[in-house]
C-alpha positions in Angstrom: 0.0 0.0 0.0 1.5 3.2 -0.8 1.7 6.1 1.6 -0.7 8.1 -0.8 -3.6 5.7 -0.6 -3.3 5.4 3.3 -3.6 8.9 3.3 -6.6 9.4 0.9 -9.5 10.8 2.4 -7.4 12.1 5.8 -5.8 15.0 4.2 -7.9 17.5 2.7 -7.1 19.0 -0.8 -5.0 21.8 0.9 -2.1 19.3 2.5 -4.2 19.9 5.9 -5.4 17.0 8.2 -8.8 16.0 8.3 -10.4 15.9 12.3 -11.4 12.6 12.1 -14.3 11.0 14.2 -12.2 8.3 15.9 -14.6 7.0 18.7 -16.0 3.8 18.6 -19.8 2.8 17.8 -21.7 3.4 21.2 -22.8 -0.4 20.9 -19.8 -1.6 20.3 -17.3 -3.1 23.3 -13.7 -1.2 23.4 -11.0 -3.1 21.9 -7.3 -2.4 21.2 -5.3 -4.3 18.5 -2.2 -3.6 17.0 0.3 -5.4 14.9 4.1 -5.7 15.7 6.9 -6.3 13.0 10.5 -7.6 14.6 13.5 -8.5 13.0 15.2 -11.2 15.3 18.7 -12.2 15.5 19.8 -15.8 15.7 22.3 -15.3 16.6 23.8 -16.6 20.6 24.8 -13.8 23.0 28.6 -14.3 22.9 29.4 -15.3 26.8 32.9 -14.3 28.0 34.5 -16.5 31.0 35.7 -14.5 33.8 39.7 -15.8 34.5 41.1 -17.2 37.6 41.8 -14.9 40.5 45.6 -15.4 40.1 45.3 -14.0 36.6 42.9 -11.1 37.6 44.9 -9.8 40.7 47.9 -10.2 38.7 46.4 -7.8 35.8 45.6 -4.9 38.6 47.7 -1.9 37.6 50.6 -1.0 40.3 50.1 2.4 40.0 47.0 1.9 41.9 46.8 3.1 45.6 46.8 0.6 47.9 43.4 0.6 49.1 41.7 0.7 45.8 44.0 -2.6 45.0 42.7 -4.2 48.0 39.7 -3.3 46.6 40.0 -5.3 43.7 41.4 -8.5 45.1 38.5 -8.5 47.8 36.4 -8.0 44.5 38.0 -10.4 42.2 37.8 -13.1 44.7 33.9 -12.7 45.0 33.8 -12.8 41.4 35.7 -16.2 41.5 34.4 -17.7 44.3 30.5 -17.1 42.7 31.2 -17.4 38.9 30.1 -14.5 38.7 29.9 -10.9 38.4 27.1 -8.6 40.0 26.8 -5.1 41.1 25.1 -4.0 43.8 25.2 -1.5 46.7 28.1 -0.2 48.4 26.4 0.1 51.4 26.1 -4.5 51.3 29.7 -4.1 49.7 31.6 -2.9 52.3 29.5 -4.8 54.9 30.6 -8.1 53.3 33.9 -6.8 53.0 34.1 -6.0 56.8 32.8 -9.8 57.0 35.9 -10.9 55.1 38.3 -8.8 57.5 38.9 -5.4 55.3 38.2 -2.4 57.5 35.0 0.0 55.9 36.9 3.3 55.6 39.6 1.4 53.8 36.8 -0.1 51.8 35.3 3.3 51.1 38.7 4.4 50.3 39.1 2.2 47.9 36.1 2.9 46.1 36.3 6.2 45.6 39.8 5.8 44.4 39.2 3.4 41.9 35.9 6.1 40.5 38.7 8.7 40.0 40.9 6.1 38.0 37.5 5.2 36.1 37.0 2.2 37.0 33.6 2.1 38.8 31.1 5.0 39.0 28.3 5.3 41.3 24.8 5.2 40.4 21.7 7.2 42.7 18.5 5.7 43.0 17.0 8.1 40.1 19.6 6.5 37.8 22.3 9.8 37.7 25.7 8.9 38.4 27.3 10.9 41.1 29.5 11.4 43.6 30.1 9.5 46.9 29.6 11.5 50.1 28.5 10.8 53.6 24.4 11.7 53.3 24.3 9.7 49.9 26.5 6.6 50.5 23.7 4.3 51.8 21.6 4.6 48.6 24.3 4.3 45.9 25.0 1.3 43.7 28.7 0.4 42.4 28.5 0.3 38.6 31.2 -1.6 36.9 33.3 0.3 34.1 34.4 -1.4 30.7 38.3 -0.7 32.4 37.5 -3.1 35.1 35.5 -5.5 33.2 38.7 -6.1 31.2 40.5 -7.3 33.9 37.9 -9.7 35.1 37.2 -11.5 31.7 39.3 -13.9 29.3 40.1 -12.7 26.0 40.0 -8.7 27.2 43.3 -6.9 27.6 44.6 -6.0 30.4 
């Protein structure tokens, strides 16, 4: 069908829109249809394999500071010891990480550190990235950076 014969008899002679009546029948009961066209890929989702802890602590950069490097290892070996990676919030982040013996302000530390080296970024619960600070730290989630992601998975570079 081409665009002109959908058109016909909605646009008036003068290019201008007709006000159409578009409510139903009074007897009629209210319906909704539609039709959706996708194009689907068949394509598998290419899964990556995260490496071994000795490789990942072994790719953190030396020019680090120490705390956001103990950062890492603490998270590298939760990614190892799960299979997997998740995010979450720092507020549960550095409680498990107290659990596991590394002190909270060190943990803190260490987070904001690796945000200025661009490796995380912290997310508020309306979505915006921001800053860490004392009012805002117990609603922010840790939001994992392509630069760290290539550290944790086989076949990135380090």
């Amino acid at each position: 069908m081409k665009l002109q014969d959908a058109l016909e008899g909605v646009i008036e002679p003068g290019g201008e829109f007709k006000n159409l009546d578009t409510k139903p029948p009074e007897d009629s009961k209210a319906r909704s249809s539609f039709a959706i066209e996708a194009e689907i890929e068949n394509k598998p989702q290419e899964l990556k394999k995260i490496r071994s802890f000795f490789a990942m602590t072994n790719s953190v950069p030396t020019t680090l500071k120490p705390e956001a490097q103990i950062v890492l290892q603490a998270l590298f070996s939760c990614f190892d010891r799960q299979g997997s990676v998740q995010e979450g919030k720092i507020e549960d982040l550095v409680w498990g990480f107290e659990q596991a013996g590394v002190p909270g302000p060190a943990t803190v530390i260490g987070l904001k550190f690796l945000n200025e080296a661009g490796y995380v970024k912290f997310q508020a619960p309306d979505n915006q990235y921001t800053e860490m600070t004392k009012d805002n730290i117990r609603h922010l989630w840790i939001r994992y950076q392509p630069k760290l992601m290539e550290l944790v998975y086989e076949g990135s570079t380090p």
